[in-house]
MIPA-424000 format. One line per field, with one value per residue (C-alpha): x, y, z. Coordinates in nm, 3 decimals. Last residue first. Layout:
MIPA-424000
px	X,...
py	Y,...
pz	Z,...
***
This chain:
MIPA-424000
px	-5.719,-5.573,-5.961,-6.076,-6.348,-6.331,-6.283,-6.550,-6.366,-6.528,-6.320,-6.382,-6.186,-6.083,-6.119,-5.839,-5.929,-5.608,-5.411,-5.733,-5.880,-5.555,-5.510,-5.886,-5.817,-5.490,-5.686,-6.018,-5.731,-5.553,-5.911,-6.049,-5.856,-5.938,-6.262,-6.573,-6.472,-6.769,-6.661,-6.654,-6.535,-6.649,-6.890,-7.003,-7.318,-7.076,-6.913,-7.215,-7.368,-7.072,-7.085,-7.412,-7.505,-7.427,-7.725,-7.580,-7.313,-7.298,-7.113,-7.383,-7.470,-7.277,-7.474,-7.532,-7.379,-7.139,-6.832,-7.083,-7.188,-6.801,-6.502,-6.283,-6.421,-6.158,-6.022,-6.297,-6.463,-6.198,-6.156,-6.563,-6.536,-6.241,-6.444,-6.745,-6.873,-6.986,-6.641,-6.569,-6.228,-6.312,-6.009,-6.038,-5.823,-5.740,-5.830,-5.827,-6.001,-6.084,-6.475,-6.499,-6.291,-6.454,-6.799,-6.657,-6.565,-6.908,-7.095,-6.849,-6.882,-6.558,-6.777,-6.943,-6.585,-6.488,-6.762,-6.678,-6.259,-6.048,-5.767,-5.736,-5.430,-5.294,-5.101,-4.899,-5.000,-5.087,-4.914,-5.043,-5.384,-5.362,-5.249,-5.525,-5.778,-5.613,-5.660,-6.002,-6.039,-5.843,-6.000,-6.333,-6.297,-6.106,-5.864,-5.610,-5.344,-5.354,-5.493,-5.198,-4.958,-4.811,-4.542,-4.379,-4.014,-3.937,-4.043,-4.314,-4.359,-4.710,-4.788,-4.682,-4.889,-5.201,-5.519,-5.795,-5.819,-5.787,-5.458,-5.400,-5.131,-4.858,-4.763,-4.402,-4.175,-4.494,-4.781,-4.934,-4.789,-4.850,-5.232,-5.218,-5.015,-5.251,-5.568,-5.394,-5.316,-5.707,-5.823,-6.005,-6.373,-6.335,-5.973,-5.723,-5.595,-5.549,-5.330,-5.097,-5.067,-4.974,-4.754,-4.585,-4.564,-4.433,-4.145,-4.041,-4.058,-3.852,-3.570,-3.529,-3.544,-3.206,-3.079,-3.087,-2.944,-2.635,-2.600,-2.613,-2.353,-2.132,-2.152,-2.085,-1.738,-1.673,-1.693,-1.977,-1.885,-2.129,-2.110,-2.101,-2.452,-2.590,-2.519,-2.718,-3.033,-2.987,-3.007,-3.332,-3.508,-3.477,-3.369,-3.446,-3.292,-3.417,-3.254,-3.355,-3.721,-4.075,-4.385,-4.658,-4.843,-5.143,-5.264,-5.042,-4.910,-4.568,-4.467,-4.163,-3.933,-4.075,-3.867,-3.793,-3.558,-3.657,-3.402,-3.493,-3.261,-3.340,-3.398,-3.753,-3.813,-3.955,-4.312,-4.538,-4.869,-4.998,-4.785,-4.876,-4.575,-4.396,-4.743,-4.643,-4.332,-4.078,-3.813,-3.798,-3.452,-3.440,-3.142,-3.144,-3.427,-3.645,-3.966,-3.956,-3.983,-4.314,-4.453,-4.435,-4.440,-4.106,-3.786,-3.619,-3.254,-3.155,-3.404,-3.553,-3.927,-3.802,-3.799,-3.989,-4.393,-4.607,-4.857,-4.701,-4.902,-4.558,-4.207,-3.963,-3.560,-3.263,-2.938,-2.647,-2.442,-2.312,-2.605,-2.890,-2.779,-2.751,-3.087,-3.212,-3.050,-3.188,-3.558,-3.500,-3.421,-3.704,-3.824,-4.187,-4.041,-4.097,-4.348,-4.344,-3.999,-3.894,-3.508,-3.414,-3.079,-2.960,-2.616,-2.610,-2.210,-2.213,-2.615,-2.561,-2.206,-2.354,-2.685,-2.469,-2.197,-2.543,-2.692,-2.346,-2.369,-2.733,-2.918,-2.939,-3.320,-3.531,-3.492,-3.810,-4.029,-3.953,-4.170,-4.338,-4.420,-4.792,-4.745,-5.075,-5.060,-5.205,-5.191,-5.276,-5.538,-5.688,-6.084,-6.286,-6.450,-6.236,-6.241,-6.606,-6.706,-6.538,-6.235,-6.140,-5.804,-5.651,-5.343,-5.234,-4.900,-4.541,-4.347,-4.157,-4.236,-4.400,-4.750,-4.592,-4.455,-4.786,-4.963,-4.725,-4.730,-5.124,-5.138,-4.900,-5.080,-5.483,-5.367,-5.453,-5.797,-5.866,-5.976,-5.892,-5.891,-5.589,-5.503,-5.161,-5.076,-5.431,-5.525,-5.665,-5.801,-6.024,-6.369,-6.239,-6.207,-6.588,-6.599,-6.898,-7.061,-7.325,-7.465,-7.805,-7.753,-7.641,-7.860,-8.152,-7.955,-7.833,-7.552,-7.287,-7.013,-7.064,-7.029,-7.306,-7.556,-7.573,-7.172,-6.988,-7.036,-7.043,-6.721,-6.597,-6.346,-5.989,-5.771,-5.361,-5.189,-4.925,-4.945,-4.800,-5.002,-5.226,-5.277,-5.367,-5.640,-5.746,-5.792,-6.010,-6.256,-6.302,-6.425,-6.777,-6.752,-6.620,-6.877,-7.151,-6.948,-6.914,-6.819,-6.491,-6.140,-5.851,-5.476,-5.205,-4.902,-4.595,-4.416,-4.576,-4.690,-4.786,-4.901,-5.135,-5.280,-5.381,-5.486,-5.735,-5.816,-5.931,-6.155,-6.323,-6.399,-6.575,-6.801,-6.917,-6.503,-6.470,-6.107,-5.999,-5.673,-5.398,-5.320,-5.124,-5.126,-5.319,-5.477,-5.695,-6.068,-6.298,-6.082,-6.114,-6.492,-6.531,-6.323,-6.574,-6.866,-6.757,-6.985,-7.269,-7.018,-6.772,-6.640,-6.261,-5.956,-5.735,-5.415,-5.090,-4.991,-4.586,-4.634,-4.658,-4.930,-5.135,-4.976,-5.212,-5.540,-5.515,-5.425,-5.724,-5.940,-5.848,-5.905,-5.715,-5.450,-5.105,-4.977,-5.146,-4.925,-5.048,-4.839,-5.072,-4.866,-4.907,-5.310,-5.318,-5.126,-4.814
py	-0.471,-0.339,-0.294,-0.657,-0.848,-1.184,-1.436,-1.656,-1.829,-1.887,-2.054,-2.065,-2.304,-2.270,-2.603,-2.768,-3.093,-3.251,-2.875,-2.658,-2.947,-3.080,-2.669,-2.672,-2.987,-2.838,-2.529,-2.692,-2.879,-2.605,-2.377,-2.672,-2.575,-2.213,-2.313,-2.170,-2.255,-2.278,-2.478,-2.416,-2.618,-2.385,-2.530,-2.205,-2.186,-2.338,-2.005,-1.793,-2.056,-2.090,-1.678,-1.758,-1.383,-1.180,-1.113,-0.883,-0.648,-0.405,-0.060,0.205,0.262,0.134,-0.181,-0.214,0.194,0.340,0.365,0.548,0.762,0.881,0.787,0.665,0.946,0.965,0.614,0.417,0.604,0.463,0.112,0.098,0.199,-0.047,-0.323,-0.327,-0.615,-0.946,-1.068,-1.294,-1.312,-1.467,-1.680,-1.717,-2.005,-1.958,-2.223,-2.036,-2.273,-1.956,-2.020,-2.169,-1.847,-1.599,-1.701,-1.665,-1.340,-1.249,-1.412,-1.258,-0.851,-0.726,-0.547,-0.834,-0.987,-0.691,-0.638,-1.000,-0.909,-1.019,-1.289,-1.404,-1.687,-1.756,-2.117,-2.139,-2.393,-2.133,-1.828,-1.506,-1.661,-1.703,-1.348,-1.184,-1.405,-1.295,-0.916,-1.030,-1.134,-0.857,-0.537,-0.547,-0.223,0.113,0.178,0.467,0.305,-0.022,-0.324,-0.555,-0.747,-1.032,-1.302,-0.980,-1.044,-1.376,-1.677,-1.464,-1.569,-1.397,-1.303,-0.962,-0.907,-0.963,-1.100,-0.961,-0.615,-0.669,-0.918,-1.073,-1.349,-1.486,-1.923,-1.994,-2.044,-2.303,-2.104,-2.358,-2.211,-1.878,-1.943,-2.089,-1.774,-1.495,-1.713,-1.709,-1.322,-1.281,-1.450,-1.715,-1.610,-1.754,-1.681,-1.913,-1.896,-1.554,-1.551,-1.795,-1.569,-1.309,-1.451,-1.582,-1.278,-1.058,-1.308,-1.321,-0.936,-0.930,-1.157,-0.966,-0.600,-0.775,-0.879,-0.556,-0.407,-0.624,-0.538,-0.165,-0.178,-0.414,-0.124,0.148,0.019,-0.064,0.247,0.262,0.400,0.447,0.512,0.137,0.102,0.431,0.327,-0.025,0.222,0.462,0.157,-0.018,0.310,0.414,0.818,1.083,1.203,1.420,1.567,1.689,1.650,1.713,1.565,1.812,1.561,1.704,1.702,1.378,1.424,1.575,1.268,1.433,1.156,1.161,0.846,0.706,0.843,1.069,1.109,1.276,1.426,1.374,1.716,1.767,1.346,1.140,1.161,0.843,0.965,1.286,1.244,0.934,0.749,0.688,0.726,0.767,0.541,0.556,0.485,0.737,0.705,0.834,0.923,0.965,0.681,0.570,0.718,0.611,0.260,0.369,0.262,-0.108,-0.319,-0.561,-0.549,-0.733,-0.647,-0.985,-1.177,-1.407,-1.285,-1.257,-0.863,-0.639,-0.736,-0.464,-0.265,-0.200,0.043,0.008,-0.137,-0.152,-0.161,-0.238,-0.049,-0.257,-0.156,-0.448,-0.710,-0.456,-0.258,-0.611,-0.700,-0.306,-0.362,-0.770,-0.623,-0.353,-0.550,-0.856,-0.827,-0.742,-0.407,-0.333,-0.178,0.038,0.117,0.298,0.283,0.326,0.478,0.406,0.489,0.794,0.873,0.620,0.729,1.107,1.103,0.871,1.090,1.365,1.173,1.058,1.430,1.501,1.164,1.287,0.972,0.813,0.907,0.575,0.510,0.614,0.383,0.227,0.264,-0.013,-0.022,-0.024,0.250,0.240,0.344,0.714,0.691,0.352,0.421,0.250,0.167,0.272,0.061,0.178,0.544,0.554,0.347,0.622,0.492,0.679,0.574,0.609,0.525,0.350,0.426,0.355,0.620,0.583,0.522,0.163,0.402,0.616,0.386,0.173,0.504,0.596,0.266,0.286,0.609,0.508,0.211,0.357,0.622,0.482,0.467,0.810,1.078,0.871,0.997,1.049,1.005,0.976,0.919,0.836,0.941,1.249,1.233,0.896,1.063,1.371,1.119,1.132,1.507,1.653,1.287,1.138,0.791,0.911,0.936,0.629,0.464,0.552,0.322,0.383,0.644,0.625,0.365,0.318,0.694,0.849,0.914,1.034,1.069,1.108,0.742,0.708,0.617,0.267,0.269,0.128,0.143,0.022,-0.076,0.033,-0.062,0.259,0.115,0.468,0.468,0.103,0.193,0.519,0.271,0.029,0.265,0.420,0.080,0.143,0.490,0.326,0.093,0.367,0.629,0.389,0.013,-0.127,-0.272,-0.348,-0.395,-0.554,-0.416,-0.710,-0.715,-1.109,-1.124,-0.772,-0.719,-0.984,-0.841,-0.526,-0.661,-0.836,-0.564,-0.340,-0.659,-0.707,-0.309,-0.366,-0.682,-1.010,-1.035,-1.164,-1.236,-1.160,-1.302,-1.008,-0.966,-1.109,-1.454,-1.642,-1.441,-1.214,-1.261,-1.277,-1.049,-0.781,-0.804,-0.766,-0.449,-0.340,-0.435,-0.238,0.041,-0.180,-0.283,-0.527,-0.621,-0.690,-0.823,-0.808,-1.003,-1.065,-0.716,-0.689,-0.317,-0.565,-0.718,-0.370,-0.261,-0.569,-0.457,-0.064,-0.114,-0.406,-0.151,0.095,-0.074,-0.299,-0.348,-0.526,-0.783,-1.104,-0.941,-0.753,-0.713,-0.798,-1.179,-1.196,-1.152,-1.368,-1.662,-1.790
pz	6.602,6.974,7.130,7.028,6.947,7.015,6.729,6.583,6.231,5.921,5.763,5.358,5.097,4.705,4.537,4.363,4.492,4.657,4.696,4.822,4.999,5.199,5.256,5.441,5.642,5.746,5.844,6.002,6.270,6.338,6.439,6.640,7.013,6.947,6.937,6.679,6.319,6.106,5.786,5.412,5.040,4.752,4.554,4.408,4.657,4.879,4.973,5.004,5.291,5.463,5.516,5.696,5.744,6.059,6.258,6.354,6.275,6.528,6.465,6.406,6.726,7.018,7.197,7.557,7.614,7.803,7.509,7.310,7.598,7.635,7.848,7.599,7.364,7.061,7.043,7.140,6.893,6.671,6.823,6.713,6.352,6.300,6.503,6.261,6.460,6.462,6.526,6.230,6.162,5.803,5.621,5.299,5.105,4.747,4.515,4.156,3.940,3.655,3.696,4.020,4.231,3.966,4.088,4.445,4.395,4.239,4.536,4.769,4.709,4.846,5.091,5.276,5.337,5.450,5.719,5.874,5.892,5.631,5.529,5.195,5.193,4.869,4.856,4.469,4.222,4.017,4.073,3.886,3.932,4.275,4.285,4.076,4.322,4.695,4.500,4.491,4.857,4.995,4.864,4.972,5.165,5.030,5.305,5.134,5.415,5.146,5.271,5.439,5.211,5.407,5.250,5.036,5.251,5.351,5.657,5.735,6.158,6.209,6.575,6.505,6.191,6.393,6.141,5.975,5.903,5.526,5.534,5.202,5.282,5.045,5.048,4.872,5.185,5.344,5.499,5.754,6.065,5.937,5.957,6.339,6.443,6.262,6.434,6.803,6.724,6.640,6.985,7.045,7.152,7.439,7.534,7.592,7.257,7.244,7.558,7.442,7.124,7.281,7.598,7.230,7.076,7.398,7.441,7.049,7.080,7.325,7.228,6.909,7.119,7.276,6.975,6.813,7.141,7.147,6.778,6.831,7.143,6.939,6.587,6.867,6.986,6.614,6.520,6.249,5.891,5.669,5.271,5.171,5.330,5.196,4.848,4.961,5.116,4.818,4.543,4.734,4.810,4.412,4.449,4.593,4.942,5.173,5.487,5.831,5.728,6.006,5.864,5.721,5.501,5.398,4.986,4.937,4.562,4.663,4.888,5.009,4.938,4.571,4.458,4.790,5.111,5.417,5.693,6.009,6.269,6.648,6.788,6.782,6.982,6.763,6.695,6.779,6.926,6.782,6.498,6.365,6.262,5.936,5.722,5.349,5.418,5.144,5.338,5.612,5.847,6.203,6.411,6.778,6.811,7.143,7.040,6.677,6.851,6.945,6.606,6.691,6.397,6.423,6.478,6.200,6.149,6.338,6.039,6.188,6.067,5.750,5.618,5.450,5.483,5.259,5.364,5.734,5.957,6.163,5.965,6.205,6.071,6.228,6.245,6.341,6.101,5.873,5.920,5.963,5.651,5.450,5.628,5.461,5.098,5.098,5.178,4.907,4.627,4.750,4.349,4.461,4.589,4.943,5.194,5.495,5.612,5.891,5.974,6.326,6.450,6.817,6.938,6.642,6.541,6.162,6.101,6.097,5.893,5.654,5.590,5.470,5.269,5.093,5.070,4.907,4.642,4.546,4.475,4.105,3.985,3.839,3.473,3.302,3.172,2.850,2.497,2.377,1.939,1.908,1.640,1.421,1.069,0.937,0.533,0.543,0.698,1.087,1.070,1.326,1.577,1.911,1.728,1.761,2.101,2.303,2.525,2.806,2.949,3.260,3.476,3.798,3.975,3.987,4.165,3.965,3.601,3.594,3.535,3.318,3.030,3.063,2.952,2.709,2.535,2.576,2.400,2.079,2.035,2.062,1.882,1.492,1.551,1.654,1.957,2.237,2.550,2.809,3.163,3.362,3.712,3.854,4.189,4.111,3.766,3.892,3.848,3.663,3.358,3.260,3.201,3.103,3.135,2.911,3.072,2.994,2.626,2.560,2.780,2.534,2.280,1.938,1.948,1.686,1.690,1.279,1.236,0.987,1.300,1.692,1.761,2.097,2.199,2.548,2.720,2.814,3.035,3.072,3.406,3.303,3.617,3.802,4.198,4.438,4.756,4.769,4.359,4.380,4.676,4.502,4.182,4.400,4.505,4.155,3.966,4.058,3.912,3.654,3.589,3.594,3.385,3.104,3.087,3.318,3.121,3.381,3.242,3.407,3.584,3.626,4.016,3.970,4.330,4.366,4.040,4.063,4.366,4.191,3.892,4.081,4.293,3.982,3.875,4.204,4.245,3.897,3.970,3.752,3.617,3.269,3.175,2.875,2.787,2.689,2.259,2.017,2.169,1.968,1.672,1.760,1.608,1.920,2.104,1.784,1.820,2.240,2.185,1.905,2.096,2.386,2.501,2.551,2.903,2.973,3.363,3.220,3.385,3.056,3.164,2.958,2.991,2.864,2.681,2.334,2.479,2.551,2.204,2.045,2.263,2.161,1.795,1.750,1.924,1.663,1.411,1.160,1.373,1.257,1.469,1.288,0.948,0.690,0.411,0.121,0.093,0.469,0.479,0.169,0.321,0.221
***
């Protein structure tokens, strides 16, 4: 028996309050600390160095703070676990800001740490030593991310640093999920926990999701079993696939498919009969319309269904209470878990069976479509010079096998992708903080080793998510992820919307637009093998299959990650 155990004290119980914070982080199910450390950390760095294995997440050192946010991001998409992100004082969380508005926007828990200045000039052992102490002072630190974050706190004391991040973790998988804060001083973190004041790092659960209203069910049954053509909108998905088996099962038994437009996160298989695609003027041709927890269903201006057709919202906050302006038009609104409503909804409809042949017919009818549409498409992309971005989106999801995920950030065509399951494509949050694909592309790789991650952005988003320290991370952890560049030359999103609002303007008129040309654009080959990534300039449609299965040998013979960097035409559609 050793000392430690014959006093009581076990390898779980903290000594300080850093050891209380880090030990209830593993206890709350965090295996990953995705950290970019600050001065304001020693005693965090100290209780790491002297864990015992497996009490408490692996530190991962990440050179940039938007990087490490989007790495806990992406690995919570794949693994459907939240992880915790550590950033220094004001400065690094400033940094870190972009990337928490994008997890707040796409609903991903996760725990956001910061470093704050110490409050204390002498007698304290975390007091003040440092001229950068005093200039990185804040007011009030946490009204940086106190709007998108769920839940924020500081610590005051050792002994909170459990009970706080059990509550913390407890809110952000309450839904709807979200990121949370916590400001950590440099006092408390070092300060030894009392006997007479312990540390609770026991978890607490999240709350159990809302059970829908049976009367608002009976109400949205009796709309969907009389309309000819209902729609369901849908967005995004759980990570478990819950929702993507309620809405086929919906599909298969009803006849009512479901488009996702603006999607974030991929629903259903590409062959799936329910599966009809990303246009948003589908809304157009509805009677009844159902809302599962889309924040952007259509855009009004363009897409609206017709003022009569009722409108069915569904999701955990169905009216989306924390969006400042969102003045879309309900019939009915249900809370509730989407995947539980949509299957209670299911067994609550009853289609005539006259209506339920007309509704399939149609289904399979849009099907055909859209498979005729994607491959003129795609044909059409490849004989253009540049190639085009929908023959690029149909060459990458021909080498995705049933276990590879995408990262789109304004890089490829979702509708010349075949995604052989649901959560194959995530798309950049609507909330469109850049640099957000290539990390989160690294959190997932590392939540799947062994696993193909595709990271697929446009020119100016590779430049954003800050590639030297991505790639650094790439060699350092062995993450092998392939990134795919649609390089254009252009900031095209800026472009498509002046396009957009002055079709006929001076802007549209002139040689070059202002303010949207990206030239000379850098030798992104270049970045890539300065961490001995693997990297090729892809110019002809004709060479881009070739460069990809050469790429994927690479990534799964050498364990290296691999850059395209593919020429594609600019275009006014992406």
């Amino acid at each position: 028996m050793t000392q430690a155990t014959a006093q009581g004290i076990t390898p779980n119980t903290p000594k300080t309050g850093a050891e209380a914070l880090l030990i209830a982080l593993k206890n709350n199910g965090i295996e990953w600390l995705f950290a970019n450390a600050g001065t304001d950390f020693p005693p965090v760095i100290e209780a790491l160095a002297g864990a015992a294995p497996g009490t408490m997440p692996t530190p991962v050192t990440v050179p940039h703070e938007t990087a490490a946010v989007a790495m806990a991001h992406g690995h919570y998409l794949v693994s459907g676990h939240p992880q915790a992100v550590m950033v220094h004082v004001n400065v690094g969380l400033a940094n870190a800001v972009m990337g928490v508005i994008n997890a707040a926007s796409d609903n991903i828990p996760m725990v956001v740490m910061s470093g704050r200045t110490p409050l204390t000039e002498t007698g304290r052992a975390g007091r003040r030593m440092t001229p950068i102490q005093y200039g990185q002072e804040m007011f009030d630190q946490a009204a940086m991310v106190r709007e998108p974050v769920k839940f924020e706190y500081e610590m005051r004391y050792p002994e909170q640093g459990g009970v706080m991040v059990s509550r913390a973790v407890a809110a952000a998988m309450t839904a709807p999920r979200g990121p949370v804060y916590l400001s950590l001083p440099r006092e408390p973190l070092g300060a030894e926990i009392t006997p007479s004041a312990p540390a609770d790092v026991t978890p607490r659960p999240p709350a159990s999701p809302a059970a829908p209203d049976r009367q608002a069910l009976a109400e949205a049954a009796a709309i969907l079993s009389k309309a000819a053509n209902p729609l369901v909108i849908c967005q995004r998905g759980d990570t478990d696939g819950r929702l993507a088996a309620a809405l086929s099962a919906l599909g298969a038994q009803h006849g009512i498919g479901t488009v996702a437009p603006f999607v974030v996160r991929n629903l259903l298989a590409d062959d799936d009969p329910a599966n009809l695609g990303y246009a948003p003027t589908l809304t157009r041709e509805a009677d009844a319309v159902v809302v599962v927890d889309s924040p952007v269903p259509w855009i009004e201006a363009l897409h609206a269904p017709d003022p009569a057709v009722p409108i069915i919202h569904i999701g955990p906050d169905p009216a989306f209470s924390r969006m400042p302006m969102r003045s879309y038009r309900s019939t009915l609104a249900i809370t509730g878990d989407p995947a539980t409503t949509i299957t209670a909804l299911t067994q609550a409809i009853a289609t005539p069976l006259d209506v339920l042949a007309k509704r399939h017919a149609a289904l399979a009818k849009r099907t055909s479509f859209r498979a005729e549409v994607r491959q003129d498409q795609i044909a059409q992309a490849r004989r253009s010079d540049p190639m085009g971005a929908e023959w690029l989106s149909h060459c990458l999801s021909e080498v995705m096998d049933e276990d590879a995920v995408i990262f789109s950030e304004l890089g490829l065509v979702p509708a010349a992708l075949r995604l052989k399951g649901p959560n194959r494509l995530f798309s950049n949050p609507h909330s469109g903080g850049l640099g957000w694909a290539f990390p989160a592309a690294l959190g997932a790789q590392l939540a799947r080793p062994g696993k193909l991650t595709i990271a697929a952005m446009g020119d100016g988003s590779y430049i954003f998510a800050n590639p030297v320290a991505c790639h650094q991370i790439a060699e350092a952890l062995s993450l092998p992820v392939l990134i795919i560049i649609k390089n254009n030359a252009m900031w095209n999103a800026v472009r498509r919307s002046v396009a957009l609002a002055y079709p006929d303007g001076a802007a549209m008129r002139a040689n070059e637009m202002p303010l949207t040309a990206l030239n000379p654009v850098p030798d992104f080959s270049a970045i890539a093998r300065a961490s001995r990534a693997h990297s090729a300039h892809v110019a002809t449609a004709d060479a881009l299959p070739e460069a990809l299965a050469e790429a994927v040998r690479i990534i799964r013979e050498e364990g290296r990650a691999a850059l395209l960097d593919v020429r594609v035409a600019v275009s006014d559609a992406h």
